[in-house]
C-alpha positions in Angstrom: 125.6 187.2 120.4 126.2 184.4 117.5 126.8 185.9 114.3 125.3 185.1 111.8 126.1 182.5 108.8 127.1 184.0 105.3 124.8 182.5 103.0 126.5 181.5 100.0 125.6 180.2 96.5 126.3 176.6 96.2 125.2 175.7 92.4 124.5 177.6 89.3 120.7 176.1 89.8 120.2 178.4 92.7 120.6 182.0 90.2 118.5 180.9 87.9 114.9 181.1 89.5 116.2 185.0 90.8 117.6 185.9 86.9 114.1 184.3 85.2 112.0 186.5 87.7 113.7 189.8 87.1 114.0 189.2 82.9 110.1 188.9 83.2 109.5 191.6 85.2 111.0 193.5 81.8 108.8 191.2 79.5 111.1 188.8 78.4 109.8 185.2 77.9 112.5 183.0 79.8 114.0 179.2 79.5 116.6 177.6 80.9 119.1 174.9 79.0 118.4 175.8 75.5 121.3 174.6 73.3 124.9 175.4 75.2 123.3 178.2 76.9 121.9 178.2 80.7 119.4 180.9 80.1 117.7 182.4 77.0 115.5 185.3 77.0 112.6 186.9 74.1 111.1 189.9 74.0 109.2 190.4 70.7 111.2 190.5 67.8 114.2 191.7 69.5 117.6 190.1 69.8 118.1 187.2 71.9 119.3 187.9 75.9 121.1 184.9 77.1 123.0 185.0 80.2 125.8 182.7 81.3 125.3 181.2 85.1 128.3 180.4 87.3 128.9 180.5 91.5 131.9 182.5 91.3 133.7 184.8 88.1 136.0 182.5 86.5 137.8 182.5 83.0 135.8 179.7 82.2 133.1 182.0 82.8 134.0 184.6 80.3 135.2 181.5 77.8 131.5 181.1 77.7 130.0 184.5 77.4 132.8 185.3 74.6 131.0 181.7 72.7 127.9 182.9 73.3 128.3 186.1 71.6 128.5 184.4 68.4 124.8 184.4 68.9 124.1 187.5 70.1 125.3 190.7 71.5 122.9 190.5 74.2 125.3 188.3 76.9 125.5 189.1 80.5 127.3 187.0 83.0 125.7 186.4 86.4 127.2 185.5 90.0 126.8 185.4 93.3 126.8 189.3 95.3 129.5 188.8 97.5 130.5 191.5 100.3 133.6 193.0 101.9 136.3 195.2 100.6 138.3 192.4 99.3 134.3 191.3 96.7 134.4 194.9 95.8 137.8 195.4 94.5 137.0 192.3 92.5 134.1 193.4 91.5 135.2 196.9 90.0 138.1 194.7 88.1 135.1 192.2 86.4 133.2 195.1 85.6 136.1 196.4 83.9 136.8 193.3 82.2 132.9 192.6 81.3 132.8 196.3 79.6 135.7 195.8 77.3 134.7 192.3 76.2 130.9 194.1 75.8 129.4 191.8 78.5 126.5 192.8 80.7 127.0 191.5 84.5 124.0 190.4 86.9 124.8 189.9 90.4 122.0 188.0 92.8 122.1 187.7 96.2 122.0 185.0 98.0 119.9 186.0 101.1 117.1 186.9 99.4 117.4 186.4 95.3 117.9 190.5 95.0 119.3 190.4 91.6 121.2 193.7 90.5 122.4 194.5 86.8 125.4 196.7 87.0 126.1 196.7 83.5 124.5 195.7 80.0 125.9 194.8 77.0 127.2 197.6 74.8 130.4 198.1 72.4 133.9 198.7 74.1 135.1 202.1 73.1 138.3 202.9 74.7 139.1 206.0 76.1 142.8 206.8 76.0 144.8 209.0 78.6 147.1 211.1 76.9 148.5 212.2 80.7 149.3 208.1 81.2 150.4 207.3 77.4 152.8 210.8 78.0 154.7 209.4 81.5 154.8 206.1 79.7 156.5 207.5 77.0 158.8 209.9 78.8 160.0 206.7 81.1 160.6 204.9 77.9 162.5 207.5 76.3 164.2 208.6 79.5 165.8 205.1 80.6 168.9 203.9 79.3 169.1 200.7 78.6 166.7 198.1 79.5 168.1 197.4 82.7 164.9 195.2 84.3 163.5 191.5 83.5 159.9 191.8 82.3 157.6 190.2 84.7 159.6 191.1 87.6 158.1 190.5 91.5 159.5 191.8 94.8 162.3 193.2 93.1 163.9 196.8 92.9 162.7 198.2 89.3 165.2 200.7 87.9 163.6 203.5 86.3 165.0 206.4 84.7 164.8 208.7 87.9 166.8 206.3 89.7 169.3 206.0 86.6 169.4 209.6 87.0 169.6 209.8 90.7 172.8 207.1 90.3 174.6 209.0 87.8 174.4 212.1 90.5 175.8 209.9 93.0 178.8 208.7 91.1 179.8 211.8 90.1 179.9 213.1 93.6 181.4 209.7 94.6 184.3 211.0 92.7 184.4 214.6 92.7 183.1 215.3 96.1 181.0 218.3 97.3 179.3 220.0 93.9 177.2 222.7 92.8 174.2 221.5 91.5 174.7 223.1 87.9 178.0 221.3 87.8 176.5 218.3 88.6 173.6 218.5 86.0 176.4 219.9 83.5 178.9 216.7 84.0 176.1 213.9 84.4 173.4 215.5 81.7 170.9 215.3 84.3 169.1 218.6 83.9 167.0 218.0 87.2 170.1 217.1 89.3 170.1 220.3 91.5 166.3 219.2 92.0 166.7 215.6 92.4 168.9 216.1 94.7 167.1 218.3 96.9 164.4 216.0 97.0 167.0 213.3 98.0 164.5 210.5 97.4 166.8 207.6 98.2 168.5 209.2 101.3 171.9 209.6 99.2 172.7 213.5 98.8 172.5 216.2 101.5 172.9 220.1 101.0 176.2 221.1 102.8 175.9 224.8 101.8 173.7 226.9 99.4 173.4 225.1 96.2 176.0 222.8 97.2 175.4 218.9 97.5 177.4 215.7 98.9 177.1 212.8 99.6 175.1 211.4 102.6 176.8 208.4 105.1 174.3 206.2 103.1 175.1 207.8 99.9 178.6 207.1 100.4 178.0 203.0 101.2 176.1 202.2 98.4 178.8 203.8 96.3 181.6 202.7 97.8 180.5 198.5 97.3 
């Protein structure tokens, strides 16, 4: 059996008669090219709605939402529905993005003009985690030095349990077979005894009760 074509949007005409339909369904009085903006919308003597047109989520895109709001607060940005996992992961990130700028975001699709609002307009007001800010902030504080390059791809990043996990190794490198209070004493890794149970990097092994050593891959990468 064929399957079938994926309609797709091929020109910011093609939203428009969709997004006029479903802002008069709420009683908005609708025109298209008025001034810089692709659609404008009134409903008595509220606020302009204007909403930016485009066939895919660019920056340009949100260059022009973020002018239009100069107008009003009333902007939403509308694209193509796409499908798949890889349009939804997308998606969730531009919904993201459209509720801290204060954006609303339309999406119509293109096999029948269904046209779905998934957010409207309204003022960003950030939530903070204090359980993120806190491991942010116990890494920072935790690390000594700054032994990475910011903007770092495909590349080993040193954090502060692997500082901690190295400074394990070395000392068992040269002192051999240690108890892990000793270990936590010597290094000032509190959580050696831990750490090294939880061997994370396949260096340390427990050769008797509360005693740790070095593993055959422990030894090479401290031994180069």
């Amino acid at each position: 059996m064929a399957k079938k074509a994926n309609p797709r949007v091929k020109a910011e005409t093609e939203l428009y008669a969709p997004v006029k339909a479903h802002l008069e369904s709420q009683g908005y009085t609708v025109k298209a090219e008025i001034g810089p903006c692709d659609v404008m919308a009134r409903r008595g003597d509220e606020p302009p709605v204007i909403v930016e047109l485009k066939t895919a989520f660019t920056l340009s895109l949100v260059h022009q939402g973020v002018a239009r709001q100069a107008v009003t607060d009333a902007v939403y940005l509308a694209v193509p529905r796409g499908r798949g996992k890889a349009w939804q992961r997308a998606h969730a990130e531009q919904k993201t993005l459209c509720r801290r700028l204060g954006f609303g975001l339309i999406t119509v699709r293109a096999t029948d003009g269904f046209v779905e609002v998934h957010l409207d307009p309204a003022p960003y007001r950030p939530r903070k985690s204090k359980a993120r800010t806190g491991r942010l902030l116990r890494e920072f504080d935790r690390r000594v030095g700054d032994p990475n390059i910011g903007g770092s791809t495909r590349t080993r990043i040193v954090t502060a349990y692997r500082q901690d996990a190295q400074r394990c190794a070395a000392h068992l490198a040269e002192h051999g077979p240690s108890k892990g209070a000793h270990v936590a004493a010597a290094t000032g890794v509190t959580r050696a005894t831990r750490l090294m149970a939880d061997d994370h990097y396949g260096w340390f092994e427990r050769v008797r009760t509360g005693i740790y050593a070095l593993t055959p891959r422990g030894v090479e990468e401290w031994s180069r």
